[in-house]
Predicted model as a PDB file, atoms N, CA, C, CB and O in Angstrom, pLDDT in the B-factor column:
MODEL        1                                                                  
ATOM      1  N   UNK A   1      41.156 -50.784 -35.182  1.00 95.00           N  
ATOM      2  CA  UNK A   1      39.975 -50.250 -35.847  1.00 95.00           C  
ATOM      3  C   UNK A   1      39.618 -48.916 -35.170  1.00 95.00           C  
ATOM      4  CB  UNK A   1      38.770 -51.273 -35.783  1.00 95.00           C  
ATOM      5  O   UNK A   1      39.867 -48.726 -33.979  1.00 95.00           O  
ATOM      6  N   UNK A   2      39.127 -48.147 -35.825  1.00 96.00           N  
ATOM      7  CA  UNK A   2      38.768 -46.348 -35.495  1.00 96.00           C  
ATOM      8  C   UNK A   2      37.764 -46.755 -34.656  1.00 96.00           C  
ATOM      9  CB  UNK A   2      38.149 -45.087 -36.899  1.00 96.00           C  
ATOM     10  O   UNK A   2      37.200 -47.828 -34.870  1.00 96.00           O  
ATOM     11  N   UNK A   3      37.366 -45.844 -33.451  1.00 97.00           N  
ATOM     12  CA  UNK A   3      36.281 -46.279 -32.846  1.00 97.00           C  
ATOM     13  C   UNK A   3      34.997 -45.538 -34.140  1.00 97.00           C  
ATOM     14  CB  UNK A   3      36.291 -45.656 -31.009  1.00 97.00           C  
ATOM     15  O   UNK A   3      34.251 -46.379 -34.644  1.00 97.00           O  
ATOM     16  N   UNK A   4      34.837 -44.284 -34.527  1.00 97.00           N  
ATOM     17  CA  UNK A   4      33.808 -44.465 -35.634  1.00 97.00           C  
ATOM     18  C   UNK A   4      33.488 -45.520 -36.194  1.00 97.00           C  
ATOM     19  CB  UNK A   4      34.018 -43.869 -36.558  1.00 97.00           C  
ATOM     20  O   UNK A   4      32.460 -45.993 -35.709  1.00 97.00           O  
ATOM     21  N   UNK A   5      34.040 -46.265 -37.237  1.00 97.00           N  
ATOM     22  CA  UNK A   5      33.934 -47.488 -37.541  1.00 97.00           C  
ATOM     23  C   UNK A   5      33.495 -48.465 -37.111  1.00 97.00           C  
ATOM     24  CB  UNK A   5      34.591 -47.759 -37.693  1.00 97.00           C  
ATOM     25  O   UNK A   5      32.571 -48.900 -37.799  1.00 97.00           O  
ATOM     26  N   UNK A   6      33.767 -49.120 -36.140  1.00 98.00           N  
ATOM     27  CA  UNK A   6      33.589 -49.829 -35.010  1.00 98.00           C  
ATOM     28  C   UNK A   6      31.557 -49.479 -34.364  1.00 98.00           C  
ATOM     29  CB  UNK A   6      35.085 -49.149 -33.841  1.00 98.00           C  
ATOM     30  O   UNK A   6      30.817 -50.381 -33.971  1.00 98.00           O  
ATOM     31  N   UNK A   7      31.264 -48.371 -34.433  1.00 98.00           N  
ATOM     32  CA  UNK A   7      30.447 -47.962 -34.343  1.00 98.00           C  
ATOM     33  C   UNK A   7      29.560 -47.719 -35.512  1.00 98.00           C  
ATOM     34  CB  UNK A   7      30.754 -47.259 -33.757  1.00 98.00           C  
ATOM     35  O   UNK A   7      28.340 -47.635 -35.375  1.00 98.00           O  
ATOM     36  N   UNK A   8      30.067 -47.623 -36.480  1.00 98.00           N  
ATOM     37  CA  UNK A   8      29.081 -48.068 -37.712  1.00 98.00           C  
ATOM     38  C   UNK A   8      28.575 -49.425 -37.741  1.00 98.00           C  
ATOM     39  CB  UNK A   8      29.763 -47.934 -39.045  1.00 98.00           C  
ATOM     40  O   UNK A   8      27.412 -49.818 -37.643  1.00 98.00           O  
ATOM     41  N   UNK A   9      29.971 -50.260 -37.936  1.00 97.00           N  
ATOM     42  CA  UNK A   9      29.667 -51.465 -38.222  1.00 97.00           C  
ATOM     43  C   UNK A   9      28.755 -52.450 -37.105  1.00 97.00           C  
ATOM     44  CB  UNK A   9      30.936 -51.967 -38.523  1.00 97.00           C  
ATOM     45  O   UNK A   9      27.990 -53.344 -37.465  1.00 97.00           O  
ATOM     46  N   UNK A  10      29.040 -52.044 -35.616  1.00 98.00           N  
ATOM     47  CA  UNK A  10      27.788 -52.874 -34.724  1.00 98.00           C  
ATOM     48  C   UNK A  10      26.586 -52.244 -35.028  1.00 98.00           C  
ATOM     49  CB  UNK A  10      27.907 -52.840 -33.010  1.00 98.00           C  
ATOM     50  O   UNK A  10      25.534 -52.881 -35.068  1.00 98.00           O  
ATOM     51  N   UNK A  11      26.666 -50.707 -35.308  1.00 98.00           N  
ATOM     52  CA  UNK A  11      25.089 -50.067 -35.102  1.00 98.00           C  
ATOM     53  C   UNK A  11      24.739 -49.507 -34.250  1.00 98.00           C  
ATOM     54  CB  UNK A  11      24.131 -50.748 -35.062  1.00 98.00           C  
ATOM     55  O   UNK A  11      23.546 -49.479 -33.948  1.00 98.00           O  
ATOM     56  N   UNK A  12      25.629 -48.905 -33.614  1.00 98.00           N  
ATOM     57  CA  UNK A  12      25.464 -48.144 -31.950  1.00 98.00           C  
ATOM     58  C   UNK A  12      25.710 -46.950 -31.992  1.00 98.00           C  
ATOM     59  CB  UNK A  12      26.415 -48.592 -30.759  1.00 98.00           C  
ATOM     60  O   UNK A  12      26.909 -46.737 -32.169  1.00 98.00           O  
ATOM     61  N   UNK A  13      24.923 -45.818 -31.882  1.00 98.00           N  
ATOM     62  CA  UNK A  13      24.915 -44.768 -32.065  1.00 98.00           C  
ATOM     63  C   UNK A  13      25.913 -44.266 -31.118  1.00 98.00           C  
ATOM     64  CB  UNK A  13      23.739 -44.342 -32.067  1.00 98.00           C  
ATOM     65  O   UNK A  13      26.437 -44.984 -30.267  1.00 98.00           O  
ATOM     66  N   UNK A  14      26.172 -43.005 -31.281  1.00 98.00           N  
ATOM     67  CA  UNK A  14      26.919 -41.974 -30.360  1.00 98.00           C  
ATOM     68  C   UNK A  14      26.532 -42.020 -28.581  1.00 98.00           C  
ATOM     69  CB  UNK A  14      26.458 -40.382 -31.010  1.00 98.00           C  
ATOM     70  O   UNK A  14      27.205 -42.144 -27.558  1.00 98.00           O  
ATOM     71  N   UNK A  15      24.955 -41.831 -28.921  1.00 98.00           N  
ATOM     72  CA  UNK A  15      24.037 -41.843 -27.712  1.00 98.00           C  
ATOM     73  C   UNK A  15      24.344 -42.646 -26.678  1.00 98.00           C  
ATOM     74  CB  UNK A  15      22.790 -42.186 -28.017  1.00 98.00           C  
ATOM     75  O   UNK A  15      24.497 -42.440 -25.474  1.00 98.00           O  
ATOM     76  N   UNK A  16      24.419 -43.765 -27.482  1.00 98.00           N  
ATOM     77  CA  UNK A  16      24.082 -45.317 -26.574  1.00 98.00           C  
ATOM     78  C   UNK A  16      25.605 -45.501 -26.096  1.00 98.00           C  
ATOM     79  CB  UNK A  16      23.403 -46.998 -27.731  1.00 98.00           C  
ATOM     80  O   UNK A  16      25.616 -46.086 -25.013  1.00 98.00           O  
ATOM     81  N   UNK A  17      26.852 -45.198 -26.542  1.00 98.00           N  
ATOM     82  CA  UNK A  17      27.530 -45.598 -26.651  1.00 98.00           C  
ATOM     83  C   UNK A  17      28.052 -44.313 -25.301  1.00 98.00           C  
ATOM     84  CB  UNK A  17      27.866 -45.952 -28.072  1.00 98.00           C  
ATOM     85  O   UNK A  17      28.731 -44.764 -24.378  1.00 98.00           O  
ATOM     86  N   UNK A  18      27.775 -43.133 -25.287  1.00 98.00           N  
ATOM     87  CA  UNK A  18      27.735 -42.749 -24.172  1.00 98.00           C  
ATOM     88  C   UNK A  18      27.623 -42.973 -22.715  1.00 98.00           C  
ATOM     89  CB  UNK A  18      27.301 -42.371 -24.356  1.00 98.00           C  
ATOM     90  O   UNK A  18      28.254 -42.852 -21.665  1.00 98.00           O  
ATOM     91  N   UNK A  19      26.199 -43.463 -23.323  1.00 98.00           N  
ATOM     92  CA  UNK A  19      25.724 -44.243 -22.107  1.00 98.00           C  
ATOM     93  C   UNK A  19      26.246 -45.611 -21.252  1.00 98.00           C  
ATOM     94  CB  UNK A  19      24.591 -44.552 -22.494  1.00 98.00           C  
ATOM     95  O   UNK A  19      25.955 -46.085 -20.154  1.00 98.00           O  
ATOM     96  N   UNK A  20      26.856 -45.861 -21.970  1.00 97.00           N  
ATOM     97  CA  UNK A  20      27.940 -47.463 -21.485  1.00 97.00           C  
ATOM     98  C   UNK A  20      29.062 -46.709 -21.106  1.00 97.00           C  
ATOM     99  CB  UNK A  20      28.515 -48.859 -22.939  1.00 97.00           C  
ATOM    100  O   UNK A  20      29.606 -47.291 -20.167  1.00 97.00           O  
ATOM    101  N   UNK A  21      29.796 -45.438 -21.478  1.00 97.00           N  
ATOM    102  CA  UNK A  21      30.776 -45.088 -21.349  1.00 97.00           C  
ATOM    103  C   UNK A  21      30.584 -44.010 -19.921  1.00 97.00           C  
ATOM    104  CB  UNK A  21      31.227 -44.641 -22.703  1.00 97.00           C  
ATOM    105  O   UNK A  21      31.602 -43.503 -19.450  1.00 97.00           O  
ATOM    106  N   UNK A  22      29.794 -43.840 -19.558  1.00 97.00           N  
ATOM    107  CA  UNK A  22      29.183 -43.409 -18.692  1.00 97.00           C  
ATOM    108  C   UNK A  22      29.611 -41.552 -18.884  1.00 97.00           C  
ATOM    109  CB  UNK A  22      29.589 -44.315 -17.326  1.00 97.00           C  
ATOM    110  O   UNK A  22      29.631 -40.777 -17.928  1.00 97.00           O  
ATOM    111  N   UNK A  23      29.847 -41.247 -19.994  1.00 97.00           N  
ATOM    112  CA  UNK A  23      29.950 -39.769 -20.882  1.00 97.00           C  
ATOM    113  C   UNK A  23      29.605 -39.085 -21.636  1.00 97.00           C  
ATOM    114  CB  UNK A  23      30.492 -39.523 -21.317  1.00 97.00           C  
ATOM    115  O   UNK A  23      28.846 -39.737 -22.352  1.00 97.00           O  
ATOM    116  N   UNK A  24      29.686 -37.836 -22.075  1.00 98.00           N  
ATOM    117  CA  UNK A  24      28.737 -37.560 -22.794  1.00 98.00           C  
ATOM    118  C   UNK A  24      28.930 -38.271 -24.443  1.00 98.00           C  
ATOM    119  CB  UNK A  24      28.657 -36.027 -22.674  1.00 98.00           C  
ATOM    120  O   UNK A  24      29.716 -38.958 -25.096  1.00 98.00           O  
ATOM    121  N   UNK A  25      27.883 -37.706 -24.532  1.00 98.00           N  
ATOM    122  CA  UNK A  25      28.059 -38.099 -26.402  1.00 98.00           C  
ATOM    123  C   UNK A  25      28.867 -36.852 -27.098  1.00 98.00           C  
ATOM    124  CB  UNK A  25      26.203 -38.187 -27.400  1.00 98.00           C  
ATOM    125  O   UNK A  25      29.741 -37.194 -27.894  1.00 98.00           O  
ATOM    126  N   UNK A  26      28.686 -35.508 -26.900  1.00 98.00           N  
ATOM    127  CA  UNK A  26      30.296 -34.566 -26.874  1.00 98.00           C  
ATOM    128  C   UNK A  26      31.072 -35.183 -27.116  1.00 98.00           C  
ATOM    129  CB  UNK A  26      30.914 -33.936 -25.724  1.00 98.00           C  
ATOM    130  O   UNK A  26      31.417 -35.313 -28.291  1.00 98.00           O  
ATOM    131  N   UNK A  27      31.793 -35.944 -25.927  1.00 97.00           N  
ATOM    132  CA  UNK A  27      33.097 -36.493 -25.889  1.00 97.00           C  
ATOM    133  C   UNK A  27      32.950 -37.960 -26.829  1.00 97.00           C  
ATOM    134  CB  UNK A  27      33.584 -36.722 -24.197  1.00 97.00           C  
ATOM    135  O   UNK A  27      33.956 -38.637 -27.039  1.00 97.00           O  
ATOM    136  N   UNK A  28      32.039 -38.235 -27.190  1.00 98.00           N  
ATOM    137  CA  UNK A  28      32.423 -39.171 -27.996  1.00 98.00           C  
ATOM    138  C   UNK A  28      32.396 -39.132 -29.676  1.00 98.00           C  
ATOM    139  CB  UNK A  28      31.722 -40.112 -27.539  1.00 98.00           C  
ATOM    140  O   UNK A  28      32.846 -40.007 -30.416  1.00 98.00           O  
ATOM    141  N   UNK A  29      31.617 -37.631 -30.155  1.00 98.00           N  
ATOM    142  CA  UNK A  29      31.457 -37.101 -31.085  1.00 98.00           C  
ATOM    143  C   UNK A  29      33.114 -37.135 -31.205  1.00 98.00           C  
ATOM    144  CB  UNK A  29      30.526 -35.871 -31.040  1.00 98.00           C  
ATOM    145  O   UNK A  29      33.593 -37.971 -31.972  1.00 98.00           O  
ATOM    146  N   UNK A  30      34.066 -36.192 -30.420  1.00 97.00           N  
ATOM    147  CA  UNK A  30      35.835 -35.900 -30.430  1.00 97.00           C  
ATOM    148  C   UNK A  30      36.193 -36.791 -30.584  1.00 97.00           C  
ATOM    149  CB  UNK A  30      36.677 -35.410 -29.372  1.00 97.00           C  
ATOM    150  O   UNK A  30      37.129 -36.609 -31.363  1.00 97.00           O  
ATOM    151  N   UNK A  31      36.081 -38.353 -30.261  1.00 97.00           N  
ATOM    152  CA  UNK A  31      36.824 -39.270 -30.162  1.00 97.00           C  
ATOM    153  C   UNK A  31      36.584 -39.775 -31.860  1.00 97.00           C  
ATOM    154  CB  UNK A  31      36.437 -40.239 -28.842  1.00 97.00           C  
ATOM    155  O   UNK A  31      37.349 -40.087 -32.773  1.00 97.00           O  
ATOM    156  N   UNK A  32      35.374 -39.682 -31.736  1.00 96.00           N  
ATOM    157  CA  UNK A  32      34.803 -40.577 -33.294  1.00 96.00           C  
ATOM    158  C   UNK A  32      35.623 -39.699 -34.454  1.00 96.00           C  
ATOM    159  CB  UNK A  32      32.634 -40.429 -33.687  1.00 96.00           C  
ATOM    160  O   UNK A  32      36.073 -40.283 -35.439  1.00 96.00           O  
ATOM    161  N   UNK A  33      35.789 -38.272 -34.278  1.00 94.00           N  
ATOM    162  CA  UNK A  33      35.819 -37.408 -35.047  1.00 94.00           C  
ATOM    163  C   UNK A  33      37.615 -37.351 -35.197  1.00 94.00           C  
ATOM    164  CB  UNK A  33      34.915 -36.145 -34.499  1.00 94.00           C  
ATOM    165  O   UNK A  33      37.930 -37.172 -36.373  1.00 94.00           O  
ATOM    166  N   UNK A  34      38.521 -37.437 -34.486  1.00 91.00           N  
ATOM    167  CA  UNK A  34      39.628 -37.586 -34.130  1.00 91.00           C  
ATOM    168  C   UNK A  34      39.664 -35.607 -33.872  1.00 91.00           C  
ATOM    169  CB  UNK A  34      40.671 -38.582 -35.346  1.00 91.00           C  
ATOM    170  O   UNK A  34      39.954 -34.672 -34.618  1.00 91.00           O  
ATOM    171  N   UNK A  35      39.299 -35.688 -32.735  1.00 94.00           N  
ATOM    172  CA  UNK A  35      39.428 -33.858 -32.773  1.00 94.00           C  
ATOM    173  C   UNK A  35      40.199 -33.810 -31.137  1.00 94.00           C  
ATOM    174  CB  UNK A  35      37.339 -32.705 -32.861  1.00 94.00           C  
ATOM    175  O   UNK A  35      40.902 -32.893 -30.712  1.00 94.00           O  
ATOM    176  N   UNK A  36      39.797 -35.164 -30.367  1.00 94.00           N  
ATOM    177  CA  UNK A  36      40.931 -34.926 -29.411  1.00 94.00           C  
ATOM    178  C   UNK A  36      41.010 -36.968 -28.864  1.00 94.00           C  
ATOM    179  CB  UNK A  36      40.321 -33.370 -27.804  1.00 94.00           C  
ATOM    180  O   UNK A  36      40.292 -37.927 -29.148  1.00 94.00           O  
ATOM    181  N   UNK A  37      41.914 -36.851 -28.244  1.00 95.00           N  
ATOM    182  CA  UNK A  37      42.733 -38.615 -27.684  1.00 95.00           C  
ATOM    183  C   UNK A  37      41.412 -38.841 -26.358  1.00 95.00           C  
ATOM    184  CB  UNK A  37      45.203 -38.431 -26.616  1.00 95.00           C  
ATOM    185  O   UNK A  37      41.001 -37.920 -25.653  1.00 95.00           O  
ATOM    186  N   UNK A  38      41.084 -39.835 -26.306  1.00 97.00           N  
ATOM    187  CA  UNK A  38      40.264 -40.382 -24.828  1.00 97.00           C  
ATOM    188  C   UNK A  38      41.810 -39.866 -23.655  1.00 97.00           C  
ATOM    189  CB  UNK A  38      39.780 -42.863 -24.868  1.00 97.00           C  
ATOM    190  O   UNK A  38      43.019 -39.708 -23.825  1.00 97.00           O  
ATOM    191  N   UNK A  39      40.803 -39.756 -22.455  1.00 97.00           N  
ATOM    192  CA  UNK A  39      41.994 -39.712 -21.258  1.00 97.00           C  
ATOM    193  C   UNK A  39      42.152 -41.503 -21.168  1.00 97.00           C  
ATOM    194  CB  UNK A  39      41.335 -38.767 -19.380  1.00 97.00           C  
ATOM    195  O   UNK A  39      41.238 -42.157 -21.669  1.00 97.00           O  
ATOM    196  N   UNK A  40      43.275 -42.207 -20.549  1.00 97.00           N  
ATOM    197  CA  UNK A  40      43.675 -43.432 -20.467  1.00 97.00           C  
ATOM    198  C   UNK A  40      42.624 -44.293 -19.320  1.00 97.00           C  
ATOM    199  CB  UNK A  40      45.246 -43.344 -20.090  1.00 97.00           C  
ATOM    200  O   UNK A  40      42.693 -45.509 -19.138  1.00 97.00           O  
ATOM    201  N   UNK A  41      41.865 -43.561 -18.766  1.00 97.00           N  
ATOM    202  CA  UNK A  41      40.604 -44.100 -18.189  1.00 97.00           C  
ATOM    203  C   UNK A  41      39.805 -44.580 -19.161  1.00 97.00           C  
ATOM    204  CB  UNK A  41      39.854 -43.164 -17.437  1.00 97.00           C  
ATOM    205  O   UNK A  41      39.388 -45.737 -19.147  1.00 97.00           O  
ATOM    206  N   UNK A  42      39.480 -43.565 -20.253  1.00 98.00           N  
ATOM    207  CA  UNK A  42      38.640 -44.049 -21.219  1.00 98.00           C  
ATOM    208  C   UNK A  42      39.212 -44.781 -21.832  1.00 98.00           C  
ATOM    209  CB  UNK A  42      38.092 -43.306 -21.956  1.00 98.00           C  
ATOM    210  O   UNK A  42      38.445 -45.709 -22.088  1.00 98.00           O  
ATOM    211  N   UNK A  43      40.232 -44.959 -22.289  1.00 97.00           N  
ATOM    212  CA  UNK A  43      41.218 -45.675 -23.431  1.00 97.00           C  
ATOM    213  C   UNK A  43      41.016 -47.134 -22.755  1.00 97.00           C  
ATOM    214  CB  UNK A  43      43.140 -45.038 -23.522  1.00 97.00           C  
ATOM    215  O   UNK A  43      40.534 -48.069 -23.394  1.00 97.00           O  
ATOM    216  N   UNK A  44      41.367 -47.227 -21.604  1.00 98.00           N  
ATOM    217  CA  UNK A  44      40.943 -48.668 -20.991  1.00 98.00           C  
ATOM    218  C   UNK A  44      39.706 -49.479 -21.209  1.00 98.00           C  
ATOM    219  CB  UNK A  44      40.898 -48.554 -19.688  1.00 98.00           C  
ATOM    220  O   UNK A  44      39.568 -50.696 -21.328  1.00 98.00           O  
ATOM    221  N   UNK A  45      38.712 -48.349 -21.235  1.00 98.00           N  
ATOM    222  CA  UNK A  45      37.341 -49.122 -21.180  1.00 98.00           C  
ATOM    223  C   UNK A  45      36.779 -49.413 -22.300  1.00 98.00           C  
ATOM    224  CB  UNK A  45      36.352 -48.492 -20.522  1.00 98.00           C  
ATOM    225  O   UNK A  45      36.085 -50.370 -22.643  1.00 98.00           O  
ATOM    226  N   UNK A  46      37.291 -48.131 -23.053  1.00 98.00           N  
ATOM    227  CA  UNK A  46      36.668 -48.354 -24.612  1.00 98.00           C  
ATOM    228  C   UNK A  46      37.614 -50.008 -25.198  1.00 98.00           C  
ATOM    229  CB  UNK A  46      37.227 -46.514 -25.903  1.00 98.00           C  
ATOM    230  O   UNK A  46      37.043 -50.800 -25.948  1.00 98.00           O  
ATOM    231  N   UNK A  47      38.960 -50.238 -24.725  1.00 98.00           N  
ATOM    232  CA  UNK A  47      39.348 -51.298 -25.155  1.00 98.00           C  
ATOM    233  C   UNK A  47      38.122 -52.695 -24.646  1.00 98.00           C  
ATOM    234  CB  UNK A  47      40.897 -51.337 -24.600  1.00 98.00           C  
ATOM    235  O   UNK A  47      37.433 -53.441 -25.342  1.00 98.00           O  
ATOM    236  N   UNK A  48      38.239 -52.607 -23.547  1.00 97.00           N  
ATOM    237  CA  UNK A  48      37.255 -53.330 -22.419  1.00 97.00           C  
ATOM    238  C   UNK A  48      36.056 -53.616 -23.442  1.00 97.00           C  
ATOM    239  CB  UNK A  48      36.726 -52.212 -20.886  1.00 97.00           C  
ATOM    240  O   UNK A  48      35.945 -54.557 -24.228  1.00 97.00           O  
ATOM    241  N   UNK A  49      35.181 -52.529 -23.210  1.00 97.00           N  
ATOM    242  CA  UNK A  49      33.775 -52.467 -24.167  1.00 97.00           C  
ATOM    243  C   UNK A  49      34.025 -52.920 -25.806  1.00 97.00           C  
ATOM    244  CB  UNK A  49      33.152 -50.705 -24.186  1.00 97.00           C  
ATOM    245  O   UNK A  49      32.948 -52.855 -26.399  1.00 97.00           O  
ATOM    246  N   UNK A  50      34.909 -53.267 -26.511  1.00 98.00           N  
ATOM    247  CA  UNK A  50      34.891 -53.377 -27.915  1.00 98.00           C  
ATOM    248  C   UNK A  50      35.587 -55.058 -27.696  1.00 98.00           C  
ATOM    249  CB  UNK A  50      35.894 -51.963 -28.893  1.00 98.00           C  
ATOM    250  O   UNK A  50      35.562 -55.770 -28.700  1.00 98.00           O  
ATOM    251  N   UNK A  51      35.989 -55.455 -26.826  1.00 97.00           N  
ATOM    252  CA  UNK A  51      36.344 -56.675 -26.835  1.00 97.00           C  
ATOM    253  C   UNK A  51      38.209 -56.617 -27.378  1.00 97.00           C  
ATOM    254  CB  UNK A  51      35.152 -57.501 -27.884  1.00 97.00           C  
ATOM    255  O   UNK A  51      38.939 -57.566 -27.663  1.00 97.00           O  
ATOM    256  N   UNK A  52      38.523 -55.114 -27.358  1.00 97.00           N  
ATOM    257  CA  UNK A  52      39.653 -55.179 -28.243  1.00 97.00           C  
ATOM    258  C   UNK A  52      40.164 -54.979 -29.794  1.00 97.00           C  
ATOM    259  CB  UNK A  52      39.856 -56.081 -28.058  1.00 97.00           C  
ATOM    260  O   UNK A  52      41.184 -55.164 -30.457  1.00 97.00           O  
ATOM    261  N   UNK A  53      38.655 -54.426 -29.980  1.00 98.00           N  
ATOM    262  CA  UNK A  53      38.888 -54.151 -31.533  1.00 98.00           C  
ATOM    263  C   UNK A  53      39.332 -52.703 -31.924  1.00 98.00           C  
ATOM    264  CB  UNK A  53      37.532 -54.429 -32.329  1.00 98.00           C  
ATOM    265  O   UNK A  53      39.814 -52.321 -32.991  1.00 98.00           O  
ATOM    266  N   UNK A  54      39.016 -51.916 -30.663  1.00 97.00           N  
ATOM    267  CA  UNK A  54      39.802 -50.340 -30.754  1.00 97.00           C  
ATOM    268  C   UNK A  54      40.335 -50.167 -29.381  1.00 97.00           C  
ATOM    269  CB  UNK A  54      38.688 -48.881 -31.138  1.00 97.00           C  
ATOM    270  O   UNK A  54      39.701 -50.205 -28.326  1.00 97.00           O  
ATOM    271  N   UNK A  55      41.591 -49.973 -29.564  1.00 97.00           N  
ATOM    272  CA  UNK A  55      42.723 -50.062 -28.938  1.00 97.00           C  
ATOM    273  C   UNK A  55      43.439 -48.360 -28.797  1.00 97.00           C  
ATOM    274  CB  UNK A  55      43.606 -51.201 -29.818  1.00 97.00           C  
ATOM    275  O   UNK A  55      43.293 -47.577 -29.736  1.00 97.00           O  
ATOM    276  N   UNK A  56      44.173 -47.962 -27.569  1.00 95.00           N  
ATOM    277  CA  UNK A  56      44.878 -46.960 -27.704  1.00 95.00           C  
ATOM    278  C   UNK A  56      45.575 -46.434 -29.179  1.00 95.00           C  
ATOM    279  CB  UNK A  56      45.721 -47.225 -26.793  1.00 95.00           C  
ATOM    280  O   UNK A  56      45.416 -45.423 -29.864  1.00 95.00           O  
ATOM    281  N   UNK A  57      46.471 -47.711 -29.310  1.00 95.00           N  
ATOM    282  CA  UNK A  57      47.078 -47.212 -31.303  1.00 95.00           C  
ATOM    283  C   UNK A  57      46.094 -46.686 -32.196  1.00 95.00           C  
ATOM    284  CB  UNK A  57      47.605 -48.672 -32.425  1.00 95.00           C  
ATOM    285  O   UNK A  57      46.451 -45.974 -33.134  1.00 95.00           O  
ATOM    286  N   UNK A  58      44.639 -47.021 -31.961  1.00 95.00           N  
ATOM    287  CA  UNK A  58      43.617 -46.858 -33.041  1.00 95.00           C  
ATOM    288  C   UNK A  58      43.522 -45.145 -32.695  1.00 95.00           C  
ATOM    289  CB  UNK A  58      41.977 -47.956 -32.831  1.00 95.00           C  
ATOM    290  O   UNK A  58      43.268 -44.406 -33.646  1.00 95.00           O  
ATOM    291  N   UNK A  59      43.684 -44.675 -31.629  1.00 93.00           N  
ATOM    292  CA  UNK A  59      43.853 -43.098 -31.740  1.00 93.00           C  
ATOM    293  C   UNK A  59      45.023 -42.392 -32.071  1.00 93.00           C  
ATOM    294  CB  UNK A  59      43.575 -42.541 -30.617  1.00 93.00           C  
ATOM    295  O   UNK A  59      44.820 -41.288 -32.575  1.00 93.00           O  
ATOM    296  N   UNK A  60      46.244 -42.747 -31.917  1.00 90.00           N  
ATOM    297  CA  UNK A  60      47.521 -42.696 -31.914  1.00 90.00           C  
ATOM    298  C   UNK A  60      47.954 -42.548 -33.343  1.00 90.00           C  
ATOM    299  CB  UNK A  60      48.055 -43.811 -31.237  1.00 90.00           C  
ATOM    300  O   UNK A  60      48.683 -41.657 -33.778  1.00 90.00           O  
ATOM    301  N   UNK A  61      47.458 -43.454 -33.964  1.00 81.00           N  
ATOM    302  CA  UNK A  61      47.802 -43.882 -35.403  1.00 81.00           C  
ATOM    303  C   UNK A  61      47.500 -42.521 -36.340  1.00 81.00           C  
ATOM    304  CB  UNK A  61      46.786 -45.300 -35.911  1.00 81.00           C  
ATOM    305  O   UNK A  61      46.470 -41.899 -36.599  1.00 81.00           O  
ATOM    306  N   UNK A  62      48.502 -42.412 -36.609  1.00 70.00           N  
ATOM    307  CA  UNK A  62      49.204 -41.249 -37.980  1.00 70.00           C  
ATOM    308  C   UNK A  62      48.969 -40.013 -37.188  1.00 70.00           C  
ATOM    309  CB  UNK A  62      48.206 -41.120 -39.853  1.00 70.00           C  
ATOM    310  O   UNK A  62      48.884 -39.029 -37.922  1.00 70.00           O  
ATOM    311  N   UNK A  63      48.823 -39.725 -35.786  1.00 62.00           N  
ATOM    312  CA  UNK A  63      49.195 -38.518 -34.872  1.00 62.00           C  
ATOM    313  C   UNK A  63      50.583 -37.989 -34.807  1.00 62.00           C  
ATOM    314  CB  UNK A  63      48.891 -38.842 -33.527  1.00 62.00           C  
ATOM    315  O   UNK A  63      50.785 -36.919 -34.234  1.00 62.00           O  
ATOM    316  N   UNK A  64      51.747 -38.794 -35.461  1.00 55.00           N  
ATOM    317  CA  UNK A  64      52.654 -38.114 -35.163  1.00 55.00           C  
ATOM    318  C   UNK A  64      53.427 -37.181 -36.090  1.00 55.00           C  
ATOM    319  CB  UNK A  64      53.279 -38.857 -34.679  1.00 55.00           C  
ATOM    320  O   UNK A  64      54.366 -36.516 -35.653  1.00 55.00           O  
TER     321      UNK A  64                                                      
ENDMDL                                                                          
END                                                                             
């Protein structure tokens, strides 16, 4: 699942979601937006924090 998505569907803004990620909301605007890949620090946690519902492939996917 896209992390946008993922973030529609719980209801967690950009903001908040920063704030757990301990980053800005910038960088999570890029991620949501597909304008650039999390570094694999983030890629870990965001898996971590979603329980597994957005995964490294979920950025990866149709990049090549």
């Amino acid at each position: 699942m896209k992390l946008k998505k993922y973030l529609e569907i719980y209801r967690i803004s950009q903001y908040k979601f920063a704030g757990v990620m301990n980053t800005s909301t910038a960088n999570v605007a890029r991620w949501t937006n597909d304008k650039c890949i999390p570094s694999l620090r983030y890629l870990k946690k965001i898996k971590e924090i979603t329980g597994g519902r957005v995964t490294a492939d979920d950025f990866y996917e149709g990049k090549q």
